[in-house]
N, C-alpha and C positions, 0 to 999 in steps of 0.2 A: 201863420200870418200874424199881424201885430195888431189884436185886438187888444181890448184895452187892459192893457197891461205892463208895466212898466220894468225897465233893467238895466242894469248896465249900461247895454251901448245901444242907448238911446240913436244913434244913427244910422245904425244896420235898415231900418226899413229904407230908408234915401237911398240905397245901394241896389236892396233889395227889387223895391215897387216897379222900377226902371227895365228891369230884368223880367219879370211877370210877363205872361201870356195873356195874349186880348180877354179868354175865357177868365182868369186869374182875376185881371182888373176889373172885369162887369161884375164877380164877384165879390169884390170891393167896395165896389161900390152900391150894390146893393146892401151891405152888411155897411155902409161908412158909420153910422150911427155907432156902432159896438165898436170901434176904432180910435186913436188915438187923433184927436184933431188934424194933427199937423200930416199924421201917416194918409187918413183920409186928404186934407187938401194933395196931398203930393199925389196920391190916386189920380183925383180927380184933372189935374192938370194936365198928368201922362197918358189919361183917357183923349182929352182936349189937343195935345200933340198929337197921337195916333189919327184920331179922326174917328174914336167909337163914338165920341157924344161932339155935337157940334160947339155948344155952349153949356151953361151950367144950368138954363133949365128944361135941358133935356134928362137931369137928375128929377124933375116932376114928373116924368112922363109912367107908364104903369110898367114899362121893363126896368125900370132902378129904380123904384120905389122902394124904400127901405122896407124888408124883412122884419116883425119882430121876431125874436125870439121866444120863444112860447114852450110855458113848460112842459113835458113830457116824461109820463115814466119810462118807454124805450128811447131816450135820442136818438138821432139818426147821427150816424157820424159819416161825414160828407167826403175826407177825403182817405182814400185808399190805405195811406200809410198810418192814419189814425188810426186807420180801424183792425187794423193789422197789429201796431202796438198792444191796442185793447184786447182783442183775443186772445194772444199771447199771451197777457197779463193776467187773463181770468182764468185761463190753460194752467198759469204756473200756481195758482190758490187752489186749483182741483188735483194738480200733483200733491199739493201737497196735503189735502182733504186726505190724499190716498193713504197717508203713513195711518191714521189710526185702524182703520180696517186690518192694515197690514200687521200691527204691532198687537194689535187686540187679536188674531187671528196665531199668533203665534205664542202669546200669554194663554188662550182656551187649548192648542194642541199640547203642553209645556204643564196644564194641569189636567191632561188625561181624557179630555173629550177630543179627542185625536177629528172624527169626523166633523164635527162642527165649526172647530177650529180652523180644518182645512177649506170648509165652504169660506169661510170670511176672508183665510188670507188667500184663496183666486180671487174672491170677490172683489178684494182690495188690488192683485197687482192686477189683474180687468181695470178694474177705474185708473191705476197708474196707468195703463197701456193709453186708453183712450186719451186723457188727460195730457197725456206725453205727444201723443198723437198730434192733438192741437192746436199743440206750442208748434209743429210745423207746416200744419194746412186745415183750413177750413174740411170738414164735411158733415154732414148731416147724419151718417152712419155714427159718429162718434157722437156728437148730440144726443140725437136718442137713447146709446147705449149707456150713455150718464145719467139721464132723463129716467130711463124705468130702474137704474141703480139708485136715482136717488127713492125713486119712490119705493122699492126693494128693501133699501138699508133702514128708511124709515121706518116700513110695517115691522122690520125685524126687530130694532130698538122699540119700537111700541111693544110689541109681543113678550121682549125679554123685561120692560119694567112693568107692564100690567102680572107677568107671571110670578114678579117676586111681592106681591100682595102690598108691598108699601108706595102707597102714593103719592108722589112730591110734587107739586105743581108746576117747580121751576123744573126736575128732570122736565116732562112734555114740552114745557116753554123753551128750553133750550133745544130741542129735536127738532121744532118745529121753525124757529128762528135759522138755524141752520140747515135747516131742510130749505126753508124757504129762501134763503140767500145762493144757493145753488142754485137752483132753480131759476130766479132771477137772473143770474150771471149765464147760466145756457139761454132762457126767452132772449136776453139781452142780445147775444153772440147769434142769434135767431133772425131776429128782428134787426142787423144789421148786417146781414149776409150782403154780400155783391149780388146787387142787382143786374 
């Protein structure tokens, strides 16, 4: 939609607004505040043809009362194809999360700890699997099974630098940063599942 934001061709929404479904426009017009002036009047007018609002102060009334926007740490993302985008997009940062598992899993079998190495590198093409998974469809089996990885690969990394007796503040702050951005990116893909 043409919230406010400005581009090129400035008159795509005129082409656009016209073409909207009645649903589309109440949503318009609810939101006109976060909208382009002009994009909002021209809303409002194609409402005013239709026969959704009779006059303009039926925009005071508590069905088109402007929405604000309010912050949130989950947003909700409203419409289908956004939300789709976004999944994908945090699907394609846990593919790629996967390579170090994968790569460290093969530098431990390559220096002799054959067994341990090979936990890490299933461990890794697991998380590729799931990860790959759902850059194609939503589901909660693949959630969780990133969800107890990350918390898995966590303890793991904690366990291998508390065991080598030197303690760097930043090694835990960056485990933990990145533990924690995972985790945020699945709650996120959680908390905007299709309702």
């Amino acid at each position: 939609m043409w919230q406010k934001r400005y581009s090129n061709r400035e008159l795509d929404f005129r082409e656009d607004i016209p073409n909207y479904s009645d649903e589309q426009l109440k949503e318009v017009l609810k939101l006109r505040d976060h909208y382009q002036p002009e994009a909002a009047q021209l809303a409002i007018q194609e409402a005013l043809k239709r026969g959704i609002i009779h006059s303009e102060q039926d925009l005071f009334s508590e069905e088109y009362r402007c929405e604000e926007i309010q912050f949130s740490l989950f947003p909700k993302i409203r419409k289908d194809r956004n939300r789709i985008k976004i999944r994908k997009s945090i699907a394609r940062s846990l593919v790629i999360c996967s390579v170090l598992p994968v790569v460290y899993g093969l530098v431990e079998m390559k220096t002799g700890k054959s067994w341990e190495g090979a936990g890490i590198l299933l461990f890794g093409l697991l998380w590729l699997f799931c990860s790959a998974q759902l850059i194609k469809v939503f589901h909660m089996l693949f959630i969780r099974c990133l969800m107890a990885g990350t918390i898995l690969g966590t303890m793991y990394i904690f366990y291998r630098l508390t065991s080598s007796k030197t303690y760097i503040f930043m090694d835990f702050f960056l485990v933990l940063v990145l533990a924690g951005l995972i985790f945020y990116g699945l709650l996120f893909m959680l908390k905007n599942a299709r309702e």
